[in-house]
Residue, then its C-alpha position, 0 to 999 in steps of 0.5 A: x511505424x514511428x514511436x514518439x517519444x511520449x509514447x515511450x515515457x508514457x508506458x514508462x511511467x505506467x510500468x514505473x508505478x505498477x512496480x511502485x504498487x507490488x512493493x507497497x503490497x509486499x511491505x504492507x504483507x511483511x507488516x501483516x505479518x510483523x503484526x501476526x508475530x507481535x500479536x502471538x508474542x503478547x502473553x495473556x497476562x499483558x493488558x487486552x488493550x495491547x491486543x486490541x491496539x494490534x488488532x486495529x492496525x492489522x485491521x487499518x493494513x488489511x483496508x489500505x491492502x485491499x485498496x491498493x490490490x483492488x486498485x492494482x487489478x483495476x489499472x491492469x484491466x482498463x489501462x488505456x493509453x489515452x493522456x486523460x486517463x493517463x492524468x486519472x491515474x496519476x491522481x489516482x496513485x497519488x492518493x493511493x501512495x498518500x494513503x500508504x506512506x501516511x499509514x506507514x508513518x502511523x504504523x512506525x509510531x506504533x512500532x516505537x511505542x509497542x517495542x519500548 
């Protein structure tokens, strides 16, 4: 049995990105529950629209959660070593990873202005 080199670097890139895809969903988890706690912190007696805005990023996280995860299982399921689905999946974790870091850039300006 010989082993080619891109044999090699191919599994490694896959092996690489699905670690890639468990770290953005515990991050995004950790986020899940920072906004919990955010959430359960406001008083009542601050404006409704803070709870709404809270709401509406848990709701944007739980969206870009559930794609990731759906993403995860899909990749798991029909990873197959052929370069040209090697090719899709590399454009498909781009978009993923897209989607993640420009939410991410969100929710930290969302964190700076509920914590002043």
């Amino acid at each position: 049995m010989n082993v080619y080199y891109l044999d090699i670097d191919r599994s490694f890139t896959h092996q690489q990105s699905v670690r890639e895809l468990e770290f953005w969903i515990l991050h995004l988890k950790r986020i899940k529950k920072e906004l919990h706690r955010f959430y359960s912190d406001t008083k009542p007696a601050n404006p409704v629209l803070i709870r709404k805005a809270i709401a509406l990023q848990t709701s944007k996280i739980n969206s870009v959660l559930k794609g990731i995860q759906n993403y995860k299982e899909f990749r798991a399921w029909i990873h197959c070593e052929d370069s040209q689905n090697s090719t899709a999946f590399i454009y498909e974790h781009n978009t993923h990873k897209n989607k993640y870091l420009k939410h991410i850039k969100e929710y930290q300006i969302f964190r700076s202005k509920l914590t002043q």
